[in-house]
C-alpha positions in Angstrom: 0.0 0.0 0.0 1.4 3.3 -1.0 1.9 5.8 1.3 -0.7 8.9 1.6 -0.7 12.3 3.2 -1.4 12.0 7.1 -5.0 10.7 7.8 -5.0 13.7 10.5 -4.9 15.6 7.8 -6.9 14.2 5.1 -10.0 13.7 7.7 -9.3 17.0 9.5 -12.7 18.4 10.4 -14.0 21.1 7.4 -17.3 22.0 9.2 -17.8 23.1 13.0 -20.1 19.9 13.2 -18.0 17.5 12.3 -15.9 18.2 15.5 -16.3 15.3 17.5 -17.9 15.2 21.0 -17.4 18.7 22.0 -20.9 20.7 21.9 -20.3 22.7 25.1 -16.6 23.6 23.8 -18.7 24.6 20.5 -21.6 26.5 22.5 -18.9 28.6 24.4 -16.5 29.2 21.7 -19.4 29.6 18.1 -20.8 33.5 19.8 -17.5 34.4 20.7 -16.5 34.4 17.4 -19.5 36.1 15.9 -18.9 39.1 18.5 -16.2 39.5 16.4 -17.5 39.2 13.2 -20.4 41.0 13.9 -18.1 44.0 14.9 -19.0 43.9 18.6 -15.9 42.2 19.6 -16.2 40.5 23.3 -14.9 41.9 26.3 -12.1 39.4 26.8 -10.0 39.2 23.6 -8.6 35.6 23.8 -9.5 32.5 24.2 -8.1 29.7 25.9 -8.7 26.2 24.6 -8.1 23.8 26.9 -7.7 20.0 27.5 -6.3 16.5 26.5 -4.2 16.1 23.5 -6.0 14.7 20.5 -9.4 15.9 21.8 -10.2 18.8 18.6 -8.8 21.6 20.0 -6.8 22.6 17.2 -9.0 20.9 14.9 -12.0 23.6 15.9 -10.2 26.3 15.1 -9.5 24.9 11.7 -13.2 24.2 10.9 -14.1 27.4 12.3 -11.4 29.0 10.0 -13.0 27.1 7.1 -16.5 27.2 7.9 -16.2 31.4 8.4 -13.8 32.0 5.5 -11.1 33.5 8.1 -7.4 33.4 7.9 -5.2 31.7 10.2 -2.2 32.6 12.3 -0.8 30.4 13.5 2.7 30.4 16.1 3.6 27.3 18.2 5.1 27.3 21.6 8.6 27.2 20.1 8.4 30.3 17.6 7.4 32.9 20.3 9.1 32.2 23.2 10.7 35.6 23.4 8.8 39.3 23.9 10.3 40.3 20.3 8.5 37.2 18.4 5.3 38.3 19.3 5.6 41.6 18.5 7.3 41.0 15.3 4.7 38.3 14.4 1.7 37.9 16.5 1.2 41.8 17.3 1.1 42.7 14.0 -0.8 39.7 12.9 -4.1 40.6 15.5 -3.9 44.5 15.0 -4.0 44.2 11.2 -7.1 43.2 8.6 -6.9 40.5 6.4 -6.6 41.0 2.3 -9.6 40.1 0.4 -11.5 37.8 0.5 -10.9 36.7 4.1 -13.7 38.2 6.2 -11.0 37.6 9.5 -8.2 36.7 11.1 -7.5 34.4 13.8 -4.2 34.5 15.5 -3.9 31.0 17.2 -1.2 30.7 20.0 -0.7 26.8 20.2 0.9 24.8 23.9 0.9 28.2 25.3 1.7 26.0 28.8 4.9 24.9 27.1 6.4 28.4 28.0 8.6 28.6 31.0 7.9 30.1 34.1 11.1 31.7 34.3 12.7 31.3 31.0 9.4 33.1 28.7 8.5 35.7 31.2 9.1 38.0 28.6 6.0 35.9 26.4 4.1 36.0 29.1 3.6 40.0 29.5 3.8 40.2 25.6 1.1 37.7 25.5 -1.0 40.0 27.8 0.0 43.2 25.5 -1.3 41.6 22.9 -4.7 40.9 24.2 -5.1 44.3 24.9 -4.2 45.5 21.2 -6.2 43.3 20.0 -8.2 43.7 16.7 -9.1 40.3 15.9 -9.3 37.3 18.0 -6.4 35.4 19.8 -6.8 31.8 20.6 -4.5 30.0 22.9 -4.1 26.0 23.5 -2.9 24.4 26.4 -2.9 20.4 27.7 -2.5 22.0 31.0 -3.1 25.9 32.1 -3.2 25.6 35.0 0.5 26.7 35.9 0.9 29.9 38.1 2.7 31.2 35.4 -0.1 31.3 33.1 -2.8 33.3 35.8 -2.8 36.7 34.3 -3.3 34.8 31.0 -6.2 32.7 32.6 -7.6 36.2 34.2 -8.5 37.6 30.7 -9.6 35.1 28.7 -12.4 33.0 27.7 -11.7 29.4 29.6 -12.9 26.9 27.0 -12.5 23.1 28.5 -12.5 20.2 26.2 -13.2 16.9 27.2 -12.0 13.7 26.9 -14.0 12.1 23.4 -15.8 8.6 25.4 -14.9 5.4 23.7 -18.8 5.6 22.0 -18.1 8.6 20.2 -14.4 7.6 19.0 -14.8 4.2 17.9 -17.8 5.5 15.0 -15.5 8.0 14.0 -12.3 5.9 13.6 -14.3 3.1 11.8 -15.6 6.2 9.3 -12.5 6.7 8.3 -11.4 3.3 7.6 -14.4 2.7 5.5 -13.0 5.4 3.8 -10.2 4.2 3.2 -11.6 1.1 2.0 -9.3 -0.7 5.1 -10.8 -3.7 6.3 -11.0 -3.1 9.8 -11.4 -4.7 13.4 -13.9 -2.8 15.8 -12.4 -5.0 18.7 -8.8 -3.4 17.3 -9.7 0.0 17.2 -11.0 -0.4 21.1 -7.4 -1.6 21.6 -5.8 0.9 20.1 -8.4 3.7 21.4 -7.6 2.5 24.8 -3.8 2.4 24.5 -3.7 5.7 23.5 -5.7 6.8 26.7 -8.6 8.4 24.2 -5.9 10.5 22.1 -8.0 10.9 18.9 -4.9 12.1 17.1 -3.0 9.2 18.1 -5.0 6.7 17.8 -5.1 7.9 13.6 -1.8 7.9 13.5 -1.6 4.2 14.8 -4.3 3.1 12.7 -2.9 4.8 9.6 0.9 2.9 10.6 -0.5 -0.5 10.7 -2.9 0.1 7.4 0.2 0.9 5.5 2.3 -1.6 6.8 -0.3 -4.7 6.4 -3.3 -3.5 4.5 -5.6 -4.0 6.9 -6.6 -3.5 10.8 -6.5 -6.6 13.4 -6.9 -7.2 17.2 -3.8 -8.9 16.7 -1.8 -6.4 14.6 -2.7 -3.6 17.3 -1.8 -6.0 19.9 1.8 -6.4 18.4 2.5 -2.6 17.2 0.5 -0.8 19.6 2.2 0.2 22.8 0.7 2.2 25.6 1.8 5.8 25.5 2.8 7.2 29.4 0.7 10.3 29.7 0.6 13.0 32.9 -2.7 13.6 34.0 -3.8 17.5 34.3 -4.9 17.8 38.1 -8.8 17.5 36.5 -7.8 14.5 35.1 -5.5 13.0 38.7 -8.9 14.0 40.7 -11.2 12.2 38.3 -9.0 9.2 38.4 -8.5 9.9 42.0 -12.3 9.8 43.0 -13.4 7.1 41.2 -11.0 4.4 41.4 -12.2 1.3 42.4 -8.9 -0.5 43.1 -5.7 0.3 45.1 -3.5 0.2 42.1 -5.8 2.7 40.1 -6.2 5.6 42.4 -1.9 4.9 43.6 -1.6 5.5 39.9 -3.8 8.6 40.2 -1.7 10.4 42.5 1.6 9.1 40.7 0.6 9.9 37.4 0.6 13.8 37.5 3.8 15.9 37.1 2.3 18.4 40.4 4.6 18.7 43.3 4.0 17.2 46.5 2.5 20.1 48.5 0.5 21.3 45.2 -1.0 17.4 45.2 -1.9 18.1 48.5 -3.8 21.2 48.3 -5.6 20.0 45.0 -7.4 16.9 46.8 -7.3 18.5 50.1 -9.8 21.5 48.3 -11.8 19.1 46.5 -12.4 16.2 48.7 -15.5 18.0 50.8 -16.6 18.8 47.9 -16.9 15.4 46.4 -17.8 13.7 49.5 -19.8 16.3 51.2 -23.3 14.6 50.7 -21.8 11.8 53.0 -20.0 12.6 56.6 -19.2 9.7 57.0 -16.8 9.2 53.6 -15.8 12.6 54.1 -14.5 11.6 58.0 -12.7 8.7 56.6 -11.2 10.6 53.6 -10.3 13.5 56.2 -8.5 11.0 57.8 -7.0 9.8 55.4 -5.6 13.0 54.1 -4.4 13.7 57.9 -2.7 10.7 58.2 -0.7 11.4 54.6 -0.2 14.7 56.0 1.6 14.0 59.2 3.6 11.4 56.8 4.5 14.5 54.8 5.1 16.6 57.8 8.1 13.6 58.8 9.6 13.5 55.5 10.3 17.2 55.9 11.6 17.2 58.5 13.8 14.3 59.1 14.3 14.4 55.1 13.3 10.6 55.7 12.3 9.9 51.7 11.3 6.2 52.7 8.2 7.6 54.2 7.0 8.9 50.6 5.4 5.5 49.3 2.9 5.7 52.8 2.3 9.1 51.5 0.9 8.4 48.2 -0.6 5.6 49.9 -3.0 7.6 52.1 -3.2 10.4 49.3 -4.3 8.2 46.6 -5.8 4.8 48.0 -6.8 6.1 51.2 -9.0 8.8 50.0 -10.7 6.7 46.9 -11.5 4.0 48.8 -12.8 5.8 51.7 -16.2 5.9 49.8 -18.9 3.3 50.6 -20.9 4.6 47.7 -20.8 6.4 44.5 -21.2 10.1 44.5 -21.8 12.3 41.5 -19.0 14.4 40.1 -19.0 17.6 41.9 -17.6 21.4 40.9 -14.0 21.1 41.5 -11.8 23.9 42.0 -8.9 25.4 41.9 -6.9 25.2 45.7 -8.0 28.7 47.3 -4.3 28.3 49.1 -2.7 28.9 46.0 -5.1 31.2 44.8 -4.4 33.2 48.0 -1.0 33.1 47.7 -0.6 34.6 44.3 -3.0 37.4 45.4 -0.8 38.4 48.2 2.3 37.6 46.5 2.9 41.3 45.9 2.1 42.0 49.9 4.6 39.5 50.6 7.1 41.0 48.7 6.8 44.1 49.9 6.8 42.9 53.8 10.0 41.3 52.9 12.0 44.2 51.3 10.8 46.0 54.4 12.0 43.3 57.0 15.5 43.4 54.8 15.6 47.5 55.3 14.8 47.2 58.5 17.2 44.7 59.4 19.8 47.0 58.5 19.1 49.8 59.4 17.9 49.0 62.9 20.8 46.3 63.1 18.0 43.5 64.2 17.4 40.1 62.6 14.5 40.1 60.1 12.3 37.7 61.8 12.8 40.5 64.9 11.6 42.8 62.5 8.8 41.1 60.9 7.5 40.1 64.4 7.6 43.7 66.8 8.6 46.7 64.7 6.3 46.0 61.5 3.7 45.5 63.4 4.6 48.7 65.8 4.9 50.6 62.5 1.5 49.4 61.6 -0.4 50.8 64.9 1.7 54.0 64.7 0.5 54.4 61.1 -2.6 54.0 61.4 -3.2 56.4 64.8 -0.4 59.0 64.1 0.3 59.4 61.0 1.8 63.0 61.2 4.5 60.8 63.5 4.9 58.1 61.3 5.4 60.3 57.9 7.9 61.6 59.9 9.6 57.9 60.2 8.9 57.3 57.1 11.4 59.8 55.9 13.6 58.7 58.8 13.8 55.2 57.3 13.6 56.1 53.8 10.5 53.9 53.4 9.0 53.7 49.7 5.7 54.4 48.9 4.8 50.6 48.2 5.8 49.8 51.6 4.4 52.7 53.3 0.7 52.1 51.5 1.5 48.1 53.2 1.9 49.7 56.8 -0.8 52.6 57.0 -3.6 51.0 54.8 -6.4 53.1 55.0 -4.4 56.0 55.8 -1.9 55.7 53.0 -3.0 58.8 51.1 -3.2 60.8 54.4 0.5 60.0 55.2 1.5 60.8 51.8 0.0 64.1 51.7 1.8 64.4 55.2 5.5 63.1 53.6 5.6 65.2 50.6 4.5 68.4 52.8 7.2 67.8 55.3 9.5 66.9 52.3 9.1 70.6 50.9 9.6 72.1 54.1 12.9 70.2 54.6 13.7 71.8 50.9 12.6 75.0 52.0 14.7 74.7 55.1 17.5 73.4 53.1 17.4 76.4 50.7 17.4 78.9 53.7 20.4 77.1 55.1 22.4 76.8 52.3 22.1 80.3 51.6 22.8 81.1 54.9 26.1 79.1 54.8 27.0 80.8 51.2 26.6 84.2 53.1 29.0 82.8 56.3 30.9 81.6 53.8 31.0 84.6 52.0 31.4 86.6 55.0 34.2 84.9 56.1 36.1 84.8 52.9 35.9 88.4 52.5 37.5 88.7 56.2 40.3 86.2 55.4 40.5 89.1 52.1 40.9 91.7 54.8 43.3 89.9 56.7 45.6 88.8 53.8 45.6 92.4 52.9 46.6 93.9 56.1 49.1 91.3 56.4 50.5 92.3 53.1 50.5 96.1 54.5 52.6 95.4 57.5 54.6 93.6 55.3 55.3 96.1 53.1 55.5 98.8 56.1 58.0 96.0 57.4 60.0 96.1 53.9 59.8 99.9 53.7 61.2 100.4 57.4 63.9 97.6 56.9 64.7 99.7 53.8 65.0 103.1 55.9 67.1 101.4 58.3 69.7 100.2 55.5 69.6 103.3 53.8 70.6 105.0 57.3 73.1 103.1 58.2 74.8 103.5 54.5 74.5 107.5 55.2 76.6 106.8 57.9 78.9 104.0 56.9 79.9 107.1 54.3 79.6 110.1 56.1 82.6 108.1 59.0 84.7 107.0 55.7 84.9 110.8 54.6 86.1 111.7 58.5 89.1 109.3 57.7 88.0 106.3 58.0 87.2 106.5 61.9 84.3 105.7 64.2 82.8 107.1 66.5 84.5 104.5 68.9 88.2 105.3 67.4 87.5 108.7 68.1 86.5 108.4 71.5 89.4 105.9 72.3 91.9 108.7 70.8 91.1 111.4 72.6 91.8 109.4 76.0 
């Protein structure tokens, strides 16, 4: 059998409706589009498509593209990892109309949670430029948004979730295209391969298409021989659905294992969703509780005594311990995102700010920062808030910026402002009035040390003048005693005795 272009390709969805097994995806996404064409475009500019791989989300915005007549723009995770690449490409790309006969222009950012949380920072705030320059719509995929990194992203978008397509919905879909094909083709095989591939729609073509080539046909057996199970990580959606309703050990330890969240994220994640799921029941909720103590305090020891033979009891009690502490089924609940987390990134900025202010203090008051965190931040808070003509005035004392003096006075931020900048122009006012009053001492006293240097030079020259008296004298006489013959006065005197 010759080879062909990619059956991803060749059966790529043309219409919206062909889309498989994502109507709510469709019912969020469909008006948000036609905002836009309409000329009314939506308050949030993006949207973020989210979900398994191999689930349509791509494959929408194709048959969206197609069905609308719009052009696509398409940048993968790779080409704009840096601030410049979006602007060079994607910034121009949603500011600027299409050329006839495009009606649009969709700029699609695709893995947008491949970016690095420290390497793309750069992406990230052009990413948020970009929504708000805006002219046509920008829509993001993701396997997983739910990264810290990606929050301001997640804040002003459209969250569009797709799901998971169910083995009913695939398996009609898969034998449709090998009918045609004209592949003679195994339904028991395409379960196989459906459930090797965890449900990957994209995957599973791609296997189906590799053993058609290679053999001609599609056989239980052939998938059995080709078709290996591909390791996926779970999304923390996708860990809680496996977590909840596992009904073996090994399943829900897998769960828990399965996701690439860190061990205190884990935590939070099923710690924040377990009274939800089990809160028509006390008494599965106690023994999950319990559960999720006991696999705390595990936790708690590894820490601690950095005593990594503990972990295994962890996941134990995480995993098992909280799935099989249900007597009875319970219906999916709303699962959320861990308000820890959420909390923490709200007062991430506070927490900054209360630690550059620990770190000035520290120096400047020569005490250990916990010292200062614990009595003088606080002290600063009370004075703050009752005095704060006193506390504008240590303020300026401590050099304090305005970030951390809006942290310490609250309420009474713009009232100890006002205060600062008033005392800071009378301290320039007073600065003024003593500098010119040191130019004029200054002044003053050079013009004295003129005075001086000139009476000096006076009795210097007095000094010269006399000296010059004195020498001119004493020559008079030095002549007028050679003219008497040479004698002085002293000869003279001596002679006459």
């Amino acid at each position: 059998m010759k080879k062909s272009i990619p059956w991803i390709i060749k059966y790529r969805p043309k219409r919206v409706e062909d889309v498989v097994n994502q109507e709510k995806a469709k019912e969020l996404l469909i008006p948000w589009i036609k905002k836009w064409l309409s000329g009314n475009p939506p308050e949030k500019k993006g949207a973020l498509l989210w979900g398994p791989p191999g689930v349509g989300k791509t494959s929408l915005v194709e048959a969206i593209c197609n069905e609308y007549n719009l052009e696509k723009i398409e940048l993968n995770a790779s080409d704009f990892r840096r601030k410049k690449d979006i602007e060079r490409i994607a910034l121009v790309a949603a500011t600027k109309r299409p050329l006839p006969p495009k009606k649009g222009r969709i700029v699609l950012l695709d893995e947008v949670d491949g970016l690095s949380p420290r390497g793309d920072e750069g992406a990230i705030s052009a990413i948020l430029e970009l929504l708000e320059k805006a002219r046509n719509p920008i829509i993001m995929t993701a396997n997983d948004p739910w990264g810290q990194h990606l929050r301001p992203i997640r804040e002003r978008v459209l969250m569009v979730e797709f799901k998971r397509i169910p083995k009913t919905k695939a398996l009609p879909y898969l034998m449709k295209i090998c009918e045609s094909e004209g592949i003679y083709c195994e339904k028991q095989a395409l379960a196989y391969i459906w459930e090797k591939n965890k449900g990957d729609l994209r995957a599973c073509i791609n296997d189906m298409q590799a053993i058609a080539e290679a053999y001609g046909k599609i056989t239980l057996d052939l998938a059995k021989a080709l078709v290996v199970e591909r390791d996926r990580t779970l999304t923390p959606w996708e860990m809680l659905q496996h977590l909840f309703y596992a009904k073996y050990f090994w399943q829900a330890k897998k769960a828990v294992t399965s996701t690439d969240l860190d061990y205190d994220t884990l935590f939070l994640w099923i710690a924040e969703n377990v009274p939800k799921q089990y809160g028509d029941d006390p008494e599965d909720l106690w023994r999950a509780m319990e559960a999720l103590s006991r696999a705390d305090v595990y936790y708690g020891r590894i820490k601690r005594r950095m005593n990594w033979s503990l972990l295994p009891y962890y996941f134990e009690m995480l995993g098992p311990g909280v799935a099989l502490a249900k007597e009875k089924y319970h219906k999916r609940a709303r699962w959320s995102y861990p308000e820890k987390i959420t909390l923490l990134a709200k007062t991430k900025e506070q927490r900054r700010i209360r630690e550059e202010l620990a770190t000035l203090l520290s120096l400047t008051q020569h005490v250990s920062k916990s010292y200062a965190k614990a009595e003088i931040i606080p002290l600063l808070k009370f004075i703050a808030q009752h005095n704060p003509q006193y506390f504008a005035r240590l303020a300026l004392g401590l050099r304090l910026t305005d970030e951390m003096i809006k942290f310490l006075a609250g309420k009474e931020y713009r009232t100890v402002i006002r205060i600062k900048e008033k005392l800071l122009k009378e301290m320039e006012e007073e600065a003024k009035i003593r500098a010119a009053r040191e130019a004029k001492e200054y002044l003053e006293r050079k013009a004295l040390e003129v005075v001086e240097e000139e009476k000096v030079e006076k009795w210097e020259e007095k000094k010269e003048e006399k000296a010059e008296k004195v020498e001119k004298r004493e020559k008079k006489e030095r002549k007028r005693e050679e003219r008497r013959g040479g004698l002085t006065l002293l000869d003279f005197l001596n002679k006459k005795k």
